[in-house]
C-alpha positions as CSV (number, residue, x, y, z in Angstrom):
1,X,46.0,16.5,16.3
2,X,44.4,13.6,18.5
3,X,42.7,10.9,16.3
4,X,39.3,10.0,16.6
5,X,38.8,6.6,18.2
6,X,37.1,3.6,16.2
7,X,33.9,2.4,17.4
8,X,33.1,-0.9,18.0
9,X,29.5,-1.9,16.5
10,X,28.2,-5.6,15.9
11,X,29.4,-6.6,12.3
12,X,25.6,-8.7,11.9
13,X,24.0,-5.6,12.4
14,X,25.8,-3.6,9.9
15,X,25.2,-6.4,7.9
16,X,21.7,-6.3,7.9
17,X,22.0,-2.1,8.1
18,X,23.5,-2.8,4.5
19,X,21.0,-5.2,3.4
20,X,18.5,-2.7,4.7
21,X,19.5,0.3,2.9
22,X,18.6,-1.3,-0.7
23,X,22.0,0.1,-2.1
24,X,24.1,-1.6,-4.6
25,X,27.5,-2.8,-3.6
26,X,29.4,-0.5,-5.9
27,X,27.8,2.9,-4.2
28,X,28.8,1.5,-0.5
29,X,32.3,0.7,-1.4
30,X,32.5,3.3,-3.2
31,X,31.4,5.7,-0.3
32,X,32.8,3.7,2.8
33,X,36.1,2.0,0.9
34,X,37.0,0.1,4.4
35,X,33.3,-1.0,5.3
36,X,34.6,-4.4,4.5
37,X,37.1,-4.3,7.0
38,X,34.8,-2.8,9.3
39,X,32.7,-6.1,9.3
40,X,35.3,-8.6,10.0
41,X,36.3,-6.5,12.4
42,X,40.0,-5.2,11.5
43,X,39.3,-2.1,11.5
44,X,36.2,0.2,13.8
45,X,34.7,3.2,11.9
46,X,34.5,6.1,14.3
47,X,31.6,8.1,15.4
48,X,31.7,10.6,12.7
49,X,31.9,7.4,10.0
50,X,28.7,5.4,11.6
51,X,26.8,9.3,11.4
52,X,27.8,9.2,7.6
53,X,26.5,5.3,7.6
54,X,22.8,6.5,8.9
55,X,22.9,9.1,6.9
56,X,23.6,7.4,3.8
57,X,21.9,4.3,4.8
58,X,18.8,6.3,5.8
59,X,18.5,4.4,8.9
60,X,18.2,5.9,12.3
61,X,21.5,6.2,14.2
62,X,20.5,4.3,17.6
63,X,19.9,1.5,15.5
64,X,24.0,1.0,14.4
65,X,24.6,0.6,18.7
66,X,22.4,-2.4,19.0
67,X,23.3,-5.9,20.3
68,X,21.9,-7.2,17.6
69,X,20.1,-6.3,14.1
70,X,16.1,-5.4,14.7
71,X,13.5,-7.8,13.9
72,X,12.2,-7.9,10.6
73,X,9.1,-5.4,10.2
74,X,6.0,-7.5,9.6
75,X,3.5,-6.2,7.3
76,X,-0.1,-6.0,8.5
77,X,-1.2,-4.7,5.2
78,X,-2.5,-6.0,1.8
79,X,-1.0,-4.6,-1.0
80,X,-2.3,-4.3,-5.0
81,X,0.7,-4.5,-6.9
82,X,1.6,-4.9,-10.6
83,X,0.7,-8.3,-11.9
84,X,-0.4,-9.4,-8.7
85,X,3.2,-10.1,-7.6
86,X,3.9,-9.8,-4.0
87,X,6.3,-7.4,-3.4
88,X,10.0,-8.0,-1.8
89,X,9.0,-4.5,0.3
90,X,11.6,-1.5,-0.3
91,X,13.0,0.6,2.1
92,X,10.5,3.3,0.7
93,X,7.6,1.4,0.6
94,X,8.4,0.0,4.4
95,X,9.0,3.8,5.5
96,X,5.4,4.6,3.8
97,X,4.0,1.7,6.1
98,X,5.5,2.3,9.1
99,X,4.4,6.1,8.4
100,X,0.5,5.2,7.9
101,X,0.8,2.9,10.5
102,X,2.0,5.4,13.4
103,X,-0.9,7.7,11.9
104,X,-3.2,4.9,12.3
105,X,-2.6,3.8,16.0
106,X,-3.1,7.5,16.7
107,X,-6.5,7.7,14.8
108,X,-7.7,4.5,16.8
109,X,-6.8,5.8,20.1
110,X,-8.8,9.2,19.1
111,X,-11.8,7.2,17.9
112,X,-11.6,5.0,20.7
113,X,-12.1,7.7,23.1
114,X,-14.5,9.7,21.1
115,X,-16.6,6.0,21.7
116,X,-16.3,4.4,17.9
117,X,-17.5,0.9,17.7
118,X,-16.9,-1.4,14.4
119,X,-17.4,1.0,11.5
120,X,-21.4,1.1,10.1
121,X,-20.6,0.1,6.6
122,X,-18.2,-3.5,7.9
123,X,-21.2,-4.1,10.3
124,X,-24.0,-4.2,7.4
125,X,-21.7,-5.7,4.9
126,X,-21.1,-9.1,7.5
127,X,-24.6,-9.1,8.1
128,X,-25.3,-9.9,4.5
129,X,-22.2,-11.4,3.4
130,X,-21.4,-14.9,2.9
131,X,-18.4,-17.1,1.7
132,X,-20.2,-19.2,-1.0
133,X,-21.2,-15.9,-3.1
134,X,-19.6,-15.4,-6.8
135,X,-18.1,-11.9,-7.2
136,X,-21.1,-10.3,-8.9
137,X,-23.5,-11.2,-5.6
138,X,-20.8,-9.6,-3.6
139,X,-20.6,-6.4,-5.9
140,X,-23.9,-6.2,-5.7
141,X,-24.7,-6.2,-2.2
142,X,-21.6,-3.6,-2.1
143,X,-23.2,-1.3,-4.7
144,X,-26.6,-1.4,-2.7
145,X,-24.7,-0.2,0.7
146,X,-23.0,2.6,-1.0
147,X,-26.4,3.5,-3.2
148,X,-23.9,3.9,-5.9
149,X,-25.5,6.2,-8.3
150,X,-24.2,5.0,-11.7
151,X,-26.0,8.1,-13.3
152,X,-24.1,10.8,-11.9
153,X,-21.0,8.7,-12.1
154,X,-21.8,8.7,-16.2
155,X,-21.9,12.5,-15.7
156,X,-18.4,13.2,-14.5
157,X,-16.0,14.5,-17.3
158,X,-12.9,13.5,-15.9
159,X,-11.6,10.1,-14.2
160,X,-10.1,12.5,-11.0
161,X,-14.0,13.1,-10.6
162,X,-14.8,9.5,-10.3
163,X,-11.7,8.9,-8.1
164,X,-12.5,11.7,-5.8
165,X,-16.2,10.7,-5.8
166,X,-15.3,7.3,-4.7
167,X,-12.5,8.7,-2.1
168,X,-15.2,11.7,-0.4
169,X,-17.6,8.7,-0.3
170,X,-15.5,6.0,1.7
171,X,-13.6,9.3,4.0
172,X,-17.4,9.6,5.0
173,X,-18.0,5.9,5.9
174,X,-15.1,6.4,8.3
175,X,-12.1,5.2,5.9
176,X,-9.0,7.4,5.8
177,X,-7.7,7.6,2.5
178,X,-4.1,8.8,1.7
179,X,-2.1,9.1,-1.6
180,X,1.4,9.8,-2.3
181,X,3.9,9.2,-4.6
182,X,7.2,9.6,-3.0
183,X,8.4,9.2,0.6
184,X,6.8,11.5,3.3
185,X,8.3,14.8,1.8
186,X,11.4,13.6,0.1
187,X,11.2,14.2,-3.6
188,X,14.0,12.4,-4.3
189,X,12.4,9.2,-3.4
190,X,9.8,8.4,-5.5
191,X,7.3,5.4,-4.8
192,X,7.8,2.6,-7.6
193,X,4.8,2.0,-9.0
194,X,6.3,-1.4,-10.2
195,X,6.0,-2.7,-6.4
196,X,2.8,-1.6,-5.6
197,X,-0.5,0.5,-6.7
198,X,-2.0,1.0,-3.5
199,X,-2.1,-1.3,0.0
200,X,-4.7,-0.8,2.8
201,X,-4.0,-1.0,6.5
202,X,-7.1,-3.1,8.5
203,X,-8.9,-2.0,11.7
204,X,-12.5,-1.9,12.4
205,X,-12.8,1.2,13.9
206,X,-10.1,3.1,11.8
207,X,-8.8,1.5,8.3
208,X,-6.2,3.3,6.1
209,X,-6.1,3.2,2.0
210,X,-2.6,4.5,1.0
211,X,-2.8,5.1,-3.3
212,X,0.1,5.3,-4.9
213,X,-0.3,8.9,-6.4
214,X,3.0,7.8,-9.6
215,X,-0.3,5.9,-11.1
216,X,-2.9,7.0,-13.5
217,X,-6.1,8.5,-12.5
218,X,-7.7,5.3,-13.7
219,X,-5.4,2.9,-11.8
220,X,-6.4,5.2,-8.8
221,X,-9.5,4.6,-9.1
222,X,-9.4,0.6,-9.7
223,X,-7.2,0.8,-6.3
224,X,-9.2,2.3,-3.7
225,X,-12.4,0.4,-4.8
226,X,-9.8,-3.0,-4.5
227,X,-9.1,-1.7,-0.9
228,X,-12.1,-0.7,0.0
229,X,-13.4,-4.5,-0.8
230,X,-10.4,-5.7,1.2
231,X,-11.6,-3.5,3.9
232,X,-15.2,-5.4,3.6
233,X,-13.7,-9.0,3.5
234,X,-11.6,-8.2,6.3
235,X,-8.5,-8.9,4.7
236,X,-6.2,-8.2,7.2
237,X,-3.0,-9.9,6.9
238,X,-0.7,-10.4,3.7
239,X,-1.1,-13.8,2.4
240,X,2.7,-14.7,1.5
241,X,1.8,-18.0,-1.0
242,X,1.8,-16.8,-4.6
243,X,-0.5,-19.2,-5.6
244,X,-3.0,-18.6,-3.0
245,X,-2.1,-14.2,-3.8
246,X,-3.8,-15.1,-7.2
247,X,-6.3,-16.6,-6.5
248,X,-7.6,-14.0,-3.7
249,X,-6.8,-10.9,-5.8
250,X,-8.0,-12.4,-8.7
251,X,-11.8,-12.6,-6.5
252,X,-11.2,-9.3,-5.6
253,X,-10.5,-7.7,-9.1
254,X,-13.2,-9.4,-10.1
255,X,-15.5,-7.7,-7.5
256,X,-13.9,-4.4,-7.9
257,X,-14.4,-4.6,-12.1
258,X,-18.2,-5.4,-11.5
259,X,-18.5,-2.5,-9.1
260,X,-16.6,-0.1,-11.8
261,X,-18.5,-1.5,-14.8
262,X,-21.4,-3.8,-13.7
263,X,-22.5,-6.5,-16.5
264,X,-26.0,-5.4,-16.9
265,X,-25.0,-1.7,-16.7
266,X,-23.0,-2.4,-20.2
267,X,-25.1,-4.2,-21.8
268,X,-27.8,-1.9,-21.5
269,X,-25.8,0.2,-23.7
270,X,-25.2,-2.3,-25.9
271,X,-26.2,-1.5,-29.8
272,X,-26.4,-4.9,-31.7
273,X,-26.1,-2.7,-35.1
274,X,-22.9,-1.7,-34.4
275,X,-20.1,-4.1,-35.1
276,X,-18.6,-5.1,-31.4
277,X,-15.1,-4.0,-32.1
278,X,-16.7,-0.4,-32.3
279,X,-19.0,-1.2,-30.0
280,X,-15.7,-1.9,-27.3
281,X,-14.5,1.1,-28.2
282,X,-17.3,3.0,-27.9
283,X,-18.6,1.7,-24.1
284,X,-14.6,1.9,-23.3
285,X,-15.0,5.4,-23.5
């Protein structure tokens, strides 16, 4: 029986192929016992081996016969995570970009030849926008645009209500919302909600809102009123300084909180002969 010839592949790009995959160092060597010896070169896996690399890897085959490892992907996205942290992006949550991202070029190129122009709702917001405004100016002119109707929000018995009233109303301003919670169609790779809650893709003729479908219905709803208002403030690339991340979600939460809950809203509920620990719990309701 004729042995299968080694194949010679660049050791930096299985390098970065094993940085890439996210697994631990104990489930590689434990799969591929000579990958070690692969990568200073004393040994070529064959064909059959670099199949079962992609495979277990989960990245594309082509991509092990390169000259050199791929760029890194750059994010054109802002993201809502947990505590405001940025997130080190996962092989799942790049795959969910680069997913909403191929679905998005296309939508762009159908709306550009159906004749869109700058969506209605960006075009009225920057007309009355301006950078010196506190958050609750900004909710406010974003409430007016979207005639927000507070009263048949107070109807709804459920929060999916709420969050599907807020996602029919931005679909019809032009804003494709999708949720998930795992990767495309694989159930066994669930999105971590610890990374991120939701992250919206920018274009003024076609922006994306991805949720995060592992979160609660209430999270859901906080999200896609936080991307919409990224959407409005044009947020468009990731700003990588933590310090600066605060700040700017921080503004944004801000807006997004007085757009769920407005100040005078509450207090015109508020009962001074009830103590306000009840009262909290009563208006949290």
């Amino acid at each position: 029986m004729t042995q299968e010839k080694g194949v010679k592949i660049n050791p930096d790009v299985l390098k970065w192929a094993i940085k890439e995959s996210g697994k631990s160092e104990f489930e590689i060597i434990n799969k591929f016992p000579k990958i070690d010896n692969w990568i200073i070169e004393e040994d070529l896996p064959t064909f059959k081996k670099i199949e079962d690399l992609s495979n277990f890897f989960k990245i594309p085959l082509g991509y092990f016969f390169l000259s050199e490892p791929p760029k890194s992907f750059k994010f054109k996205a802002d993201f809502r995570s947990i505590n405001n942290v940025f997130p080190k992006a996962s092989k799942n949550l790049k795959e969910t970009i680069i997913d909403m991202s191929q679905r998005q070029n296309w939508l762009i190129e159908y709306r550009e030849k159906l004749g869109y122009e700058d969506l209605e709702i960006n075009r009225k917001f920057n007309e009355l926008y301006q950078q010196h405004m506190n958050y609750m100016e900004v909710a406010k002119i974003i409430v007016d645009l979207i005639d927000l109707d507070y009263a048949k929000v107070e109807s709804f018995k459920t929060i999916n209500e709420y969050y599907n009233y807020f996602r029919n109303m931005l679909e019809q301003l032009g804003i494709s919302v999708f949720q998930n919670g795992v990767v495309g169609n694989n159930t066994h790779r669930k999105l971590d909600l610890e990374e991120f809650r939701a992250f919206v893709l920018i274009d003024k003729i076609a922006p994306i809102i991805f949720i995060n479908s592992c979160d609660s219905q209430s999270g859901k709803v906080f999200s896609i009123v936080h991307e919409f208002v990224h959407i409005l403030l044009g947020e468009d690339d990731i700003i990588t300084e933590e310090d600066n991340i605060t700040k700017n979600e921080r503004y944004i939460n801000n807006i997004t909180a007085e757009i769920l809950a407005p100040k005078c809203y509450l207090l015109s509920f508020w009962n001074k002969e009830i103590d306000y620990i009840n009262q909290i719990s009563i208006l949290s309701k």
